[in-house]
mmCIF entry with sequence, helices, sheets and N, C-alpha, C, O atoms, coordinates in Angstrom:
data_MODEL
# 
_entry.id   MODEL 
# 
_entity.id                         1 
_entity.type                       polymer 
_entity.pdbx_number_of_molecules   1 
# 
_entity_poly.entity_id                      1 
_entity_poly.type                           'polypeptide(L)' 
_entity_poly.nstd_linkage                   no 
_entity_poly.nstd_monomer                   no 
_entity_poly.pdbx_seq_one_letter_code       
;(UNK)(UNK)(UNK)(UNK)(UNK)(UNK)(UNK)(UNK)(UNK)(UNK)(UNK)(UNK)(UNK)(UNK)(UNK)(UNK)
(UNK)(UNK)(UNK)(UNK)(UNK)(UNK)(UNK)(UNK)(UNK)(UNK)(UNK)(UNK)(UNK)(UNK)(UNK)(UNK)
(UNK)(UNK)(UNK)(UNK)(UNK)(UNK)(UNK)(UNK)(UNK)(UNK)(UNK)(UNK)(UNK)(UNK)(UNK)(UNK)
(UNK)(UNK)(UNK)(UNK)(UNK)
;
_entity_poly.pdbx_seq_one_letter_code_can   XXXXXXXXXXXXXXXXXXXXXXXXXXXXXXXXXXXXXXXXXXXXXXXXXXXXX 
_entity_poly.pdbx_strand_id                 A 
# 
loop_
_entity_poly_seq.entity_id 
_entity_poly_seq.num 
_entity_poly_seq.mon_id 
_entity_poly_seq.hetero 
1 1  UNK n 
1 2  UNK n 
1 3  UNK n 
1 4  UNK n 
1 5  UNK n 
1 6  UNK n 
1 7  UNK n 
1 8  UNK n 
1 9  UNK n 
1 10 UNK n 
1 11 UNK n 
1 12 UNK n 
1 13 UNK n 
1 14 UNK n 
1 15 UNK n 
1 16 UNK n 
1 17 UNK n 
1 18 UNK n 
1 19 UNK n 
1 20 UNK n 
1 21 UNK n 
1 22 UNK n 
1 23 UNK n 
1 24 UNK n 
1 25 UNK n 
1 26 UNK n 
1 27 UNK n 
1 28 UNK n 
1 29 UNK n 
1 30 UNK n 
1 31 UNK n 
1 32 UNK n 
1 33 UNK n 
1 34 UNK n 
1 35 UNK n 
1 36 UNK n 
1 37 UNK n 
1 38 UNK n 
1 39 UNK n 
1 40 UNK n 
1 41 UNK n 
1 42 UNK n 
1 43 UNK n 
1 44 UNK n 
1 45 UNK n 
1 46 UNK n 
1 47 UNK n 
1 48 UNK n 
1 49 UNK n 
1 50 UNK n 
1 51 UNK n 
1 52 UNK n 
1 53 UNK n 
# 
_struct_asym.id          A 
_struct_asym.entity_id   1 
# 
loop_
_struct_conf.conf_type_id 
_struct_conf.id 
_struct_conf.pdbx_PDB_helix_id 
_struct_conf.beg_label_comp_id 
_struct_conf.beg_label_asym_id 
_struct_conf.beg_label_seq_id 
_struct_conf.pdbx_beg_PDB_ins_code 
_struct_conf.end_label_comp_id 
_struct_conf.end_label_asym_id 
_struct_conf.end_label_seq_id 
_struct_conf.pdbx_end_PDB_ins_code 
_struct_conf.beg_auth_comp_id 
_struct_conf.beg_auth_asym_id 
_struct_conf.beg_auth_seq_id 
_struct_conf.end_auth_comp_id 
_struct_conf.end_auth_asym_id 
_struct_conf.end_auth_seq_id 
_struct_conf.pdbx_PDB_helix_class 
_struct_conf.details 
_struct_conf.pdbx_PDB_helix_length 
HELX_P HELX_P1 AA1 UNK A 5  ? UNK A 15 ? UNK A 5  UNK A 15 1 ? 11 
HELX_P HELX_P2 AA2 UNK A 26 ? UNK A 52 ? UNK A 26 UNK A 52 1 ? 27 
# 
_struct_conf_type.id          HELX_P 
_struct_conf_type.criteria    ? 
_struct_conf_type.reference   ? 
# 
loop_
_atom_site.group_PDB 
_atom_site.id 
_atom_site.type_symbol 
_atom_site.label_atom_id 
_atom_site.label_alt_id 
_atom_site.label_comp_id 
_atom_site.label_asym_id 
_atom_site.label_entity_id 
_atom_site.label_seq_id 
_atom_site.pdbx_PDB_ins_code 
_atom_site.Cartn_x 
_atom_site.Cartn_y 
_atom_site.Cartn_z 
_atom_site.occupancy 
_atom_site.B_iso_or_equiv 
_atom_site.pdbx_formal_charge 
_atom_site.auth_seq_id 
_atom_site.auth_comp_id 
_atom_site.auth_asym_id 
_atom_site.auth_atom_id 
_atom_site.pdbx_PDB_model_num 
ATOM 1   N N  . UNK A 1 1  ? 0.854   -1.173 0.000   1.00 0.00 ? 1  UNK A N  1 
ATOM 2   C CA . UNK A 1 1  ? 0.000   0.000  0.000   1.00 0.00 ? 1  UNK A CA 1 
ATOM 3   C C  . UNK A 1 1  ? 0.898   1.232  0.000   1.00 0.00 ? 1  UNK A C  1 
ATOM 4   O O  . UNK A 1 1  ? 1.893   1.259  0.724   1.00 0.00 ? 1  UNK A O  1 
ATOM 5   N N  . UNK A 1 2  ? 0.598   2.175  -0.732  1.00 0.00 ? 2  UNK A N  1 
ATOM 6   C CA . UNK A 1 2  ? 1.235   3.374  -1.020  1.00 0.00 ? 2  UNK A CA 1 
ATOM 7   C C  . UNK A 1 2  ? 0.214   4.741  -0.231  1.00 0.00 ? 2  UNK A C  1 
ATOM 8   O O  . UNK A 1 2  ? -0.964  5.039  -0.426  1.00 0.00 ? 2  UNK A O  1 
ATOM 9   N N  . UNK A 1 3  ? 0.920   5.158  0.398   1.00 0.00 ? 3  UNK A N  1 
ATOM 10  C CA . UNK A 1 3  ? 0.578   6.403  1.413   1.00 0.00 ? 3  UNK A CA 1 
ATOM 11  C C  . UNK A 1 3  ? 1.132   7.387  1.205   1.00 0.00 ? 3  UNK A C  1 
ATOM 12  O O  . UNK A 1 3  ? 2.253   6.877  1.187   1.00 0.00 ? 3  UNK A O  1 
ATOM 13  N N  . UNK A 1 4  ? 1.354   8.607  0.990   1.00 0.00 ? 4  UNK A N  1 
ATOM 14  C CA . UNK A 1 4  ? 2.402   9.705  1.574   1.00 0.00 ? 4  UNK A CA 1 
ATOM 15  C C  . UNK A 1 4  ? 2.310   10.194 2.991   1.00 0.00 ? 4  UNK A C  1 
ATOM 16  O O  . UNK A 1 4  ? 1.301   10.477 3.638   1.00 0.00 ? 4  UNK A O  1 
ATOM 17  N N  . UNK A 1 5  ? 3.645   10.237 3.356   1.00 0.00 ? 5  UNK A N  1 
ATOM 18  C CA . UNK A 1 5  ? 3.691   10.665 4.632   1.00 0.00 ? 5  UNK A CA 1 
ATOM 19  C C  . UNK A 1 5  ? 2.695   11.070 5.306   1.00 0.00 ? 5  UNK A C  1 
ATOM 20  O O  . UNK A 1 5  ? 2.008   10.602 6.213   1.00 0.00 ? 5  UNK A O  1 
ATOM 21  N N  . UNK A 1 6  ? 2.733   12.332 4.526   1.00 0.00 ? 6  UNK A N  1 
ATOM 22  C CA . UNK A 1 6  ? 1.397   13.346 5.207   1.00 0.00 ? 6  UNK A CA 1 
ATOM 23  C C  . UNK A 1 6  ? -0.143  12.737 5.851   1.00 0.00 ? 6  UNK A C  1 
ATOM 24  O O  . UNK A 1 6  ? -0.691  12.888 6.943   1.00 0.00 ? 6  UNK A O  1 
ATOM 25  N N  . UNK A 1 7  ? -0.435  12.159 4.884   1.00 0.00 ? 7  UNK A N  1 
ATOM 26  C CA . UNK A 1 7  ? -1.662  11.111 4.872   1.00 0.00 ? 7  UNK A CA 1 
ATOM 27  C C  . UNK A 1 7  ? -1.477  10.137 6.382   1.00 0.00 ? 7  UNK A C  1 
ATOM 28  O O  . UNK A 1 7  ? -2.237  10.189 7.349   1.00 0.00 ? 7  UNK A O  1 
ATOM 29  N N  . UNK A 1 8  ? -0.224  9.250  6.238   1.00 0.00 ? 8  UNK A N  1 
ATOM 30  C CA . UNK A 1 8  ? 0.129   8.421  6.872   1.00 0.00 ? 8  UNK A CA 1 
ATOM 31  C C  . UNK A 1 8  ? -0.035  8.984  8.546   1.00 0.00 ? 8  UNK A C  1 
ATOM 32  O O  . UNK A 1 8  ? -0.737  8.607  9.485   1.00 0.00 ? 8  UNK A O  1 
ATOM 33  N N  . UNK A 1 9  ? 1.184   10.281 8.346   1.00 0.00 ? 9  UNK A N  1 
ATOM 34  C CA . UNK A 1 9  ? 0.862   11.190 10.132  1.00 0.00 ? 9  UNK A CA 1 
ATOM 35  C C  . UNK A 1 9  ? -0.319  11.451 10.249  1.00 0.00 ? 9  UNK A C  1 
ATOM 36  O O  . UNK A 1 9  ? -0.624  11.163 11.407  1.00 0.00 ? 9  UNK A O  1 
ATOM 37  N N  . UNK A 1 10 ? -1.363  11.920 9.596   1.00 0.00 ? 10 UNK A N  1 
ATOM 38  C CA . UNK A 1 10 ? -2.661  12.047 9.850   1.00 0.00 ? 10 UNK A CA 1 
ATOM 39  C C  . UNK A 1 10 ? -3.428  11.307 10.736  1.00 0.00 ? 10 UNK A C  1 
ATOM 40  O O  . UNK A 1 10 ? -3.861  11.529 11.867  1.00 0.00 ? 10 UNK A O  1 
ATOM 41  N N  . UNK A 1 11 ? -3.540  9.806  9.489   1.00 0.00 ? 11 UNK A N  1 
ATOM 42  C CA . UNK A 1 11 ? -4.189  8.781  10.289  1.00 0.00 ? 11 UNK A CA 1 
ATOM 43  C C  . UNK A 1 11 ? -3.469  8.535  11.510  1.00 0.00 ? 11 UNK A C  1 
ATOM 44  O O  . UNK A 1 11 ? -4.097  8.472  12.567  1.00 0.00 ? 11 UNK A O  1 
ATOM 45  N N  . UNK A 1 12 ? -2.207  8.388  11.482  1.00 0.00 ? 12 UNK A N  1 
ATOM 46  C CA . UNK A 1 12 ? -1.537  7.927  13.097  1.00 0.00 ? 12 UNK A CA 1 
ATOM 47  C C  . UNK A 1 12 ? -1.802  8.997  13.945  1.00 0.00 ? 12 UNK A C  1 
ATOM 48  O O  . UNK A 1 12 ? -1.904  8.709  15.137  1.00 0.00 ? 12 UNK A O  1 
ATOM 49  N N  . UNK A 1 13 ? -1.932  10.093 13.644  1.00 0.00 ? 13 UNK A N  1 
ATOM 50  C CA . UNK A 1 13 ? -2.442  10.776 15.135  1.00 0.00 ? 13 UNK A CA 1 
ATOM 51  C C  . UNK A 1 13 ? -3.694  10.430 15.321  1.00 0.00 ? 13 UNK A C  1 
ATOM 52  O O  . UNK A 1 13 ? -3.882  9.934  16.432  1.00 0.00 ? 13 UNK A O  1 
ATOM 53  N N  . UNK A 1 14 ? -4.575  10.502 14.684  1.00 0.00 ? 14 UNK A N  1 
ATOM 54  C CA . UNK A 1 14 ? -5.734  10.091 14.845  1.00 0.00 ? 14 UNK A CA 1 
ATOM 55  C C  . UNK A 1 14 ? -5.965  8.832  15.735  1.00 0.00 ? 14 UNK A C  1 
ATOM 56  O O  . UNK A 1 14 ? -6.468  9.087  16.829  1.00 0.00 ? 14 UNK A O  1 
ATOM 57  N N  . UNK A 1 15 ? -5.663  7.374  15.445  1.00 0.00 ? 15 UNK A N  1 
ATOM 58  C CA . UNK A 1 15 ? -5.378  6.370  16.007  1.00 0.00 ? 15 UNK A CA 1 
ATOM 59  C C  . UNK A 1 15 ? -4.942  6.346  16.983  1.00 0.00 ? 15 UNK A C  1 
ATOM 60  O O  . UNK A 1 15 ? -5.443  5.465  17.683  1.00 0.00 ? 15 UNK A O  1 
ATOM 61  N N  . UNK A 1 16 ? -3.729  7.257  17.739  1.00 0.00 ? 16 UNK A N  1 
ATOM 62  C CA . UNK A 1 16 ? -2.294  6.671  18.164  1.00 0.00 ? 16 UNK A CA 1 
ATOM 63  C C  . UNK A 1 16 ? -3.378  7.224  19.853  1.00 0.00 ? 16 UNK A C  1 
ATOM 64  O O  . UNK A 1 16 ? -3.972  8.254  20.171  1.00 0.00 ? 16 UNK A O  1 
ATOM 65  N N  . UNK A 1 17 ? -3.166  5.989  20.462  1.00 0.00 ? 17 UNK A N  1 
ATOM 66  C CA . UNK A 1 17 ? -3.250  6.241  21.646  1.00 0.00 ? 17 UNK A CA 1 
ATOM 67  C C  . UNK A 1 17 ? -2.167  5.528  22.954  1.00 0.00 ? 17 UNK A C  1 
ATOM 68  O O  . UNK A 1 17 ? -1.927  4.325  22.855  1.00 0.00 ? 17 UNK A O  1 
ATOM 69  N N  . UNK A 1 18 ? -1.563  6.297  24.116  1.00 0.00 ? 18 UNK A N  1 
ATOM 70  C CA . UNK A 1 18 ? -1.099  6.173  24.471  1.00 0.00 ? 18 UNK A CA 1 
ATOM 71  C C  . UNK A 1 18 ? -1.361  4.930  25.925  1.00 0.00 ? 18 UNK A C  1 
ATOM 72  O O  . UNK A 1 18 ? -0.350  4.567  26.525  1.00 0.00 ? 18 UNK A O  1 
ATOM 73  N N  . UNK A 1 19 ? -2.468  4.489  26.278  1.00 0.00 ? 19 UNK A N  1 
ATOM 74  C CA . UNK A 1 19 ? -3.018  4.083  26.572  1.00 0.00 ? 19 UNK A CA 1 
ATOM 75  C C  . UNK A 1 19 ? -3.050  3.053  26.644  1.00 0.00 ? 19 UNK A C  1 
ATOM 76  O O  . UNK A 1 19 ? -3.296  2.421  27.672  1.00 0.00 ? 19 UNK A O  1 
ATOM 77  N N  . UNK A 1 20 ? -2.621  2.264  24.736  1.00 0.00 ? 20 UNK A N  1 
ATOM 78  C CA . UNK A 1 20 ? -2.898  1.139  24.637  1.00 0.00 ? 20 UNK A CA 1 
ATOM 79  C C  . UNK A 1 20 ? -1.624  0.328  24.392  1.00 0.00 ? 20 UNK A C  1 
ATOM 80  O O  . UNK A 1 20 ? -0.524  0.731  24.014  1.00 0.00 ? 20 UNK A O  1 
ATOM 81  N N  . UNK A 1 21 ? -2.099  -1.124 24.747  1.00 0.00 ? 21 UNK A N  1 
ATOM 82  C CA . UNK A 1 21 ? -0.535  -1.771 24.928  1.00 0.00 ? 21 UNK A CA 1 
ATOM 83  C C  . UNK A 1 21 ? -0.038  -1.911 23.554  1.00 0.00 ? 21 UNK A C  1 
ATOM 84  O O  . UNK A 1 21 ? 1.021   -2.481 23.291  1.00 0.00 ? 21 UNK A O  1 
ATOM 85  N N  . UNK A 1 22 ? -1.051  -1.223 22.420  1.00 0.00 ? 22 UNK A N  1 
ATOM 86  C CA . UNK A 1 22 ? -0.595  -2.237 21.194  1.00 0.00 ? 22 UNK A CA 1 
ATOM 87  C C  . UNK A 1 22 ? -0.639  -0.605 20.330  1.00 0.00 ? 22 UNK A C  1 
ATOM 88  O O  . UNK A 1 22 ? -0.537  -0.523 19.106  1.00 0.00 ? 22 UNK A O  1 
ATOM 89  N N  . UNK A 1 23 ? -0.793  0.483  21.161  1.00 0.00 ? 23 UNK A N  1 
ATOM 90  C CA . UNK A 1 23 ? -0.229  2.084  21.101  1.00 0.00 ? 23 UNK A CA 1 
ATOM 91  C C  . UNK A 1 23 ? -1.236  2.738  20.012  1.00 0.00 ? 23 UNK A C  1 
ATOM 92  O O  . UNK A 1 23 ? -0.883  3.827  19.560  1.00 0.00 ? 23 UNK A O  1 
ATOM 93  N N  . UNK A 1 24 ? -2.721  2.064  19.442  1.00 0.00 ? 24 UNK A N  1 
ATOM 94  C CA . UNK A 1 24 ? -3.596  2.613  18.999  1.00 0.00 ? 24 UNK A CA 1 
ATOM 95  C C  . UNK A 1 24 ? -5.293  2.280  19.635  1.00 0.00 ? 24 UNK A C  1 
ATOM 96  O O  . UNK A 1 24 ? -5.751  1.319  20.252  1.00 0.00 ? 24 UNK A O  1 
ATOM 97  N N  . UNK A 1 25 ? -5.815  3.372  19.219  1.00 0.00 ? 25 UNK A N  1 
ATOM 98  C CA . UNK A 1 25 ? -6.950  3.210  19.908  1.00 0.00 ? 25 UNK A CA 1 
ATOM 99  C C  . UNK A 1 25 ? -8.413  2.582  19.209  1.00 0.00 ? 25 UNK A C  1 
ATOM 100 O O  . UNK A 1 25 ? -9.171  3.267  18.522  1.00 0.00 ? 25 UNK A O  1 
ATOM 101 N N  . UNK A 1 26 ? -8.605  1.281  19.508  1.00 0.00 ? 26 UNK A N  1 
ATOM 102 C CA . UNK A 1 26 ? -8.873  0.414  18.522  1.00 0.00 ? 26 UNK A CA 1 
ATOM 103 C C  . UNK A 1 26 ? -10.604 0.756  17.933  1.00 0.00 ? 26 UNK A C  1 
ATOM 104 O O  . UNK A 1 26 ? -11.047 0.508  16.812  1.00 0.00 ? 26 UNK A O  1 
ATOM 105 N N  . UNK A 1 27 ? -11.415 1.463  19.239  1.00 0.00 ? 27 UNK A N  1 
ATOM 106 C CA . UNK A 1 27 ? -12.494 2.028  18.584  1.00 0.00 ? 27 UNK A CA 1 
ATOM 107 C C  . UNK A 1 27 ? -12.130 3.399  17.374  1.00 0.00 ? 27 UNK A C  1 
ATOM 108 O O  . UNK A 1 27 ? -12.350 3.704  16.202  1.00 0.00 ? 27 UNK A O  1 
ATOM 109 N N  . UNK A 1 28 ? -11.534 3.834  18.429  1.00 0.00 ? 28 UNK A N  1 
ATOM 110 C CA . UNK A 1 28 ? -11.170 5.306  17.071  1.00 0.00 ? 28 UNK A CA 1 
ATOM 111 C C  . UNK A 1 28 ? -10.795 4.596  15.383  1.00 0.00 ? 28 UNK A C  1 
ATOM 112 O O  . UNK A 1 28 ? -11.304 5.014  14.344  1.00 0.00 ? 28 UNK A O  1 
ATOM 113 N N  . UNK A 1 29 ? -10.033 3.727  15.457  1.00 0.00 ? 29 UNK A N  1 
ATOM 114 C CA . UNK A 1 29 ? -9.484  2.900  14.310  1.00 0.00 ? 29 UNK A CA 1 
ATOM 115 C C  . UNK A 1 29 ? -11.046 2.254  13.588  1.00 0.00 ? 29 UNK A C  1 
ATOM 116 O O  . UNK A 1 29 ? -11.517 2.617  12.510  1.00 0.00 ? 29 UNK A O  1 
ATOM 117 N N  . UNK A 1 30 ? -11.551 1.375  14.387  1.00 0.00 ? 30 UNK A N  1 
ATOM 118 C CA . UNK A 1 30 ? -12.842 0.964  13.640  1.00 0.00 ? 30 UNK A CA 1 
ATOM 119 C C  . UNK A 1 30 ? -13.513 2.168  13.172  1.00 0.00 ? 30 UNK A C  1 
ATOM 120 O O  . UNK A 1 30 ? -13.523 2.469  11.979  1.00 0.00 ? 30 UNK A O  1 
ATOM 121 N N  . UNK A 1 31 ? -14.044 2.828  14.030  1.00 0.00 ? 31 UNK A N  1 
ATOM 122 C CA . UNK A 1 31 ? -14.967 4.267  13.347  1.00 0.00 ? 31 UNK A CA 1 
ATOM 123 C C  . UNK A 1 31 ? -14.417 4.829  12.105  1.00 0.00 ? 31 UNK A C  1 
ATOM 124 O O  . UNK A 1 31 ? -15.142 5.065  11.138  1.00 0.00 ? 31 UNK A O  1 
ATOM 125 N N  . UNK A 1 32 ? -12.890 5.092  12.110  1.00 0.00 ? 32 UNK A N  1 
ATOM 126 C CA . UNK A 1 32 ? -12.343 5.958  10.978  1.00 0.00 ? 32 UNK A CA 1 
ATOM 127 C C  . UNK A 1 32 ? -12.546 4.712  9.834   1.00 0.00 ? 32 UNK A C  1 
ATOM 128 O O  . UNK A 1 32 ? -12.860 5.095  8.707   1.00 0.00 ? 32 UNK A O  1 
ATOM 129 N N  . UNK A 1 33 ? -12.411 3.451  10.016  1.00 0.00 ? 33 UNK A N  1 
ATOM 130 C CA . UNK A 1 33 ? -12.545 2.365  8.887   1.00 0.00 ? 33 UNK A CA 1 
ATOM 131 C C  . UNK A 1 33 ? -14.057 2.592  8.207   1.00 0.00 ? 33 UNK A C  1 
ATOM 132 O O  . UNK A 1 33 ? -14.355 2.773  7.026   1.00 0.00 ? 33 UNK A O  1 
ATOM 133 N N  . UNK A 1 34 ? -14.743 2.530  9.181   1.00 0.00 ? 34 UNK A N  1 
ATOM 134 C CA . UNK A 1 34 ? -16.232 2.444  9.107   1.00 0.00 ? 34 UNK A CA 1 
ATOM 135 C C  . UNK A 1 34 ? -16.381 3.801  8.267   1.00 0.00 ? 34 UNK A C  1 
ATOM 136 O O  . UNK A 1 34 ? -16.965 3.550  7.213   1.00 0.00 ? 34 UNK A O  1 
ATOM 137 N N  . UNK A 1 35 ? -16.085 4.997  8.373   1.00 0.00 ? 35 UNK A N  1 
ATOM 138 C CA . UNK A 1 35 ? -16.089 6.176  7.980   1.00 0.00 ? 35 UNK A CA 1 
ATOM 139 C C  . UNK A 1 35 ? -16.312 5.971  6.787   1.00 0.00 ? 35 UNK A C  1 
ATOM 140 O O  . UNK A 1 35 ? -17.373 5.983  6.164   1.00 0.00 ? 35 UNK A O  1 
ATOM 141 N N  . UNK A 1 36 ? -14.784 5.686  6.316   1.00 0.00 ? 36 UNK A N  1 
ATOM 142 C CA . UNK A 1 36 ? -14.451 5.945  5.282   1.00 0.00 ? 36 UNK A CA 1 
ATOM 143 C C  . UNK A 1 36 ? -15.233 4.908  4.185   1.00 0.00 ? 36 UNK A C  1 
ATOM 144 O O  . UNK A 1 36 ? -15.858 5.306  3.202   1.00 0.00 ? 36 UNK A O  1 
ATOM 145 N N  . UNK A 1 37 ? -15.090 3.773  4.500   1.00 0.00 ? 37 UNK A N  1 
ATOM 146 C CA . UNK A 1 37 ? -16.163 2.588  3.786   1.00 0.00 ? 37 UNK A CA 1 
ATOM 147 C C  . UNK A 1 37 ? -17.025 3.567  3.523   1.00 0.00 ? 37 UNK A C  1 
ATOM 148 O O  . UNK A 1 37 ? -16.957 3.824  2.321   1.00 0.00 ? 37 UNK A O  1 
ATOM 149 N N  . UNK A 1 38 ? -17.784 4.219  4.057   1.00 0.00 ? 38 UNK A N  1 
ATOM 150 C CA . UNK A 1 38 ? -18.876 4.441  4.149   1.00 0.00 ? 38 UNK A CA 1 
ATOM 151 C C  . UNK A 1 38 ? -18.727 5.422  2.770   1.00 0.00 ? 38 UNK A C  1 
ATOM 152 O O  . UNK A 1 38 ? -19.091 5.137  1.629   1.00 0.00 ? 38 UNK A O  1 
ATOM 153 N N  . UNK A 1 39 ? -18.204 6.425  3.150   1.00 0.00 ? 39 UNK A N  1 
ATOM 154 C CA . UNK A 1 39 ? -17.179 7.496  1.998   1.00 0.00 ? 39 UNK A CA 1 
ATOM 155 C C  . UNK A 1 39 ? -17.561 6.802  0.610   1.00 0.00 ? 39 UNK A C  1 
ATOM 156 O O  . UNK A 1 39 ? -18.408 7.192  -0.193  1.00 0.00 ? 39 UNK A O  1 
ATOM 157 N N  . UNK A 1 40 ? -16.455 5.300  0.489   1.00 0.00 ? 40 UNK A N  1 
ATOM 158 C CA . UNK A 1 40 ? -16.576 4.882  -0.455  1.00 0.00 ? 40 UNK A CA 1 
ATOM 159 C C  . UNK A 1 40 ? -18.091 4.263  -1.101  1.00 0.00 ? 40 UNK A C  1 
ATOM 160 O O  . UNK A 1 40 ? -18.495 4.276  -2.264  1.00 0.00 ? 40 UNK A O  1 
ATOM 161 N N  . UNK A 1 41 ? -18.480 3.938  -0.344  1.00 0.00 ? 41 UNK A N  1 
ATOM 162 C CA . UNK A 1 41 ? -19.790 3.302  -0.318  1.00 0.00 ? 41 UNK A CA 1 
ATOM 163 C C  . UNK A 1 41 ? -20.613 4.720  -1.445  1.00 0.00 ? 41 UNK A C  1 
ATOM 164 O O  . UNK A 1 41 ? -20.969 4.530  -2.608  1.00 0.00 ? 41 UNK A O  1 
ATOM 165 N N  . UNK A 1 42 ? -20.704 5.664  -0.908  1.00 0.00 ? 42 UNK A N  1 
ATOM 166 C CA . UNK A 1 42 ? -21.502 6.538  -1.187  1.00 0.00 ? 42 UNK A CA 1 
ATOM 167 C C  . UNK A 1 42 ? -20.681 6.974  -2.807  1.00 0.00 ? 42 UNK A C  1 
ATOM 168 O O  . UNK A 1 42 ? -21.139 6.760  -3.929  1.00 0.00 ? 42 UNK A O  1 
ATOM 169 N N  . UNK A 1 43 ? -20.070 7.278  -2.642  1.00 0.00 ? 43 UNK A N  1 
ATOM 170 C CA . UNK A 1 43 ? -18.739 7.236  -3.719  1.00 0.00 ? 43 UNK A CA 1 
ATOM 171 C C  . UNK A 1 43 ? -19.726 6.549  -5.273  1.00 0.00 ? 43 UNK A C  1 
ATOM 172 O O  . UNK A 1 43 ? -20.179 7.087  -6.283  1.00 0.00 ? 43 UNK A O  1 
ATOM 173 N N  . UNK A 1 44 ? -19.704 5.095  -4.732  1.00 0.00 ? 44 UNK A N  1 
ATOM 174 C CA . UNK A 1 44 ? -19.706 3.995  -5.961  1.00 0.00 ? 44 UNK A CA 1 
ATOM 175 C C  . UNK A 1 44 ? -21.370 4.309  -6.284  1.00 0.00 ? 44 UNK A C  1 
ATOM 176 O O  . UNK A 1 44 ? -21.793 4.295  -7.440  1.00 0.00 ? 44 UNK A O  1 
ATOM 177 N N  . UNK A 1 45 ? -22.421 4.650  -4.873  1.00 0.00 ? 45 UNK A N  1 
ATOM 178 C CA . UNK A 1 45 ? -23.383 5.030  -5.459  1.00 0.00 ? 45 UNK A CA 1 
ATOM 179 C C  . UNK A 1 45 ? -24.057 5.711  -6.608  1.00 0.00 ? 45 UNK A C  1 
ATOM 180 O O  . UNK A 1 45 ? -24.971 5.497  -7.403  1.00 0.00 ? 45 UNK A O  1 
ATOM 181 N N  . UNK A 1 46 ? -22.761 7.069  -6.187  1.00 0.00 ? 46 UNK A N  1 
ATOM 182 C CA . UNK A 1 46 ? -22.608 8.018  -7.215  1.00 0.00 ? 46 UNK A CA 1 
ATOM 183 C C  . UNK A 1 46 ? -22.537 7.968  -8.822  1.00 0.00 ? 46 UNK A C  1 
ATOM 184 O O  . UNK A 1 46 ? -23.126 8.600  -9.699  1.00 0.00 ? 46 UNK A O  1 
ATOM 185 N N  . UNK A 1 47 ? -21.336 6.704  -8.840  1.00 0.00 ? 47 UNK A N  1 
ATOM 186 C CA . UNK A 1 47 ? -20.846 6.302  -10.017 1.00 0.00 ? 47 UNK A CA 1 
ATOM 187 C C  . UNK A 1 47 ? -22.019 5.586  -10.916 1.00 0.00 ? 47 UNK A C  1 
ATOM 188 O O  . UNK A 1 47 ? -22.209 5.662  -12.130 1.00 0.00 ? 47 UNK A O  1 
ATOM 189 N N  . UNK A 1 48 ? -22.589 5.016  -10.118 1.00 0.00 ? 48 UNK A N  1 
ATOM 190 C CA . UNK A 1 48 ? -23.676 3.816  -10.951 1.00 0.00 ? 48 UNK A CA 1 
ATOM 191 C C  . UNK A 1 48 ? -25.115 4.596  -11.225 1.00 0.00 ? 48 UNK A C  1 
ATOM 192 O O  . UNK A 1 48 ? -25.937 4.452  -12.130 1.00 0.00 ? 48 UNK A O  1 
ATOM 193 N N  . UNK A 1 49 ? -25.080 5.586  -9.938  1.00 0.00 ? 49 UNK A N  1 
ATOM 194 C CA . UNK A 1 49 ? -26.555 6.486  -10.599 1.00 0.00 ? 49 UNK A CA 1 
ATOM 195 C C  . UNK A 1 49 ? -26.000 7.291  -12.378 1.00 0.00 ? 49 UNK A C  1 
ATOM 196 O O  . UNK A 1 49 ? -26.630 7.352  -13.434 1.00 0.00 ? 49 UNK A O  1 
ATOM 197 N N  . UNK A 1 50 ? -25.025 7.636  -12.128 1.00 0.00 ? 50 UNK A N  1 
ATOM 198 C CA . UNK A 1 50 ? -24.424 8.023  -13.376 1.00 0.00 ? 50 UNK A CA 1 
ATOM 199 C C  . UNK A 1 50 ? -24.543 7.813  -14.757 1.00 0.00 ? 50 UNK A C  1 
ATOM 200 O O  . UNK A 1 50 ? -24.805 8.472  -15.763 1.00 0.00 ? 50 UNK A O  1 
ATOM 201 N N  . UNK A 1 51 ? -24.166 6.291  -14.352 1.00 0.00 ? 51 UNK A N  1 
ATOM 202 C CA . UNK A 1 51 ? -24.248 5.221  -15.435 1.00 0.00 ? 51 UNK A CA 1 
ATOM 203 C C  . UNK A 1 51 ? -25.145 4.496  -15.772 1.00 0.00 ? 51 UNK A C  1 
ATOM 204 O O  . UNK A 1 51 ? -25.251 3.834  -16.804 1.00 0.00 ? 51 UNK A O  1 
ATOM 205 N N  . UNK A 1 52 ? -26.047 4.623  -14.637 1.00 0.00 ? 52 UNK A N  1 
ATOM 206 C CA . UNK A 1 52 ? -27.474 4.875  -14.943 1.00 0.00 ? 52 UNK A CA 1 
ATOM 207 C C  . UNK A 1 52 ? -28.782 5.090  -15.919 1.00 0.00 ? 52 UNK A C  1 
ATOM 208 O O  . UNK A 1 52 ? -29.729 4.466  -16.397 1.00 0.00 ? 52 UNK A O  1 
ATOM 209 N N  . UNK A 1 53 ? -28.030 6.750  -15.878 1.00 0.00 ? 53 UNK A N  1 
ATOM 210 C CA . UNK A 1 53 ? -28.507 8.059  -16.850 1.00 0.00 ? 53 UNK A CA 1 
ATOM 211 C C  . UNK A 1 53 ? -27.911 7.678  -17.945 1.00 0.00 ? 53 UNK A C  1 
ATOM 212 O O  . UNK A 1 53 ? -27.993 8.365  -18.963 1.00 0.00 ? 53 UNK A O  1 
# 
């Protein structure tokens, strides 16, 4: 998988909790997964109403 940095520090602050023994915070991690699926989800909707028309 290809990231740029920038992207990469993003998500890890987001995640990074100090807290945990395994140093991310595993609900925050599901939600941002879930998020973004979701993102995409809506995304592909887009594409097919499109193609649709």
């Amino acid at each position: 998988m290809n990231i740029d940095k920038e992207s990469y520090d993003k998500i890890s602050e987001l995640i990074t909790s100090d807290d945990s023994p395994v140093g991310i915070d595993a609900k925050k991690t599901h939600i941002y997964i879930i998020h973004k699926l979701h993102q995409i989800e809506k995304r592909l909707e887009a594409l097919e109403d499109r193609e649709e028309t």
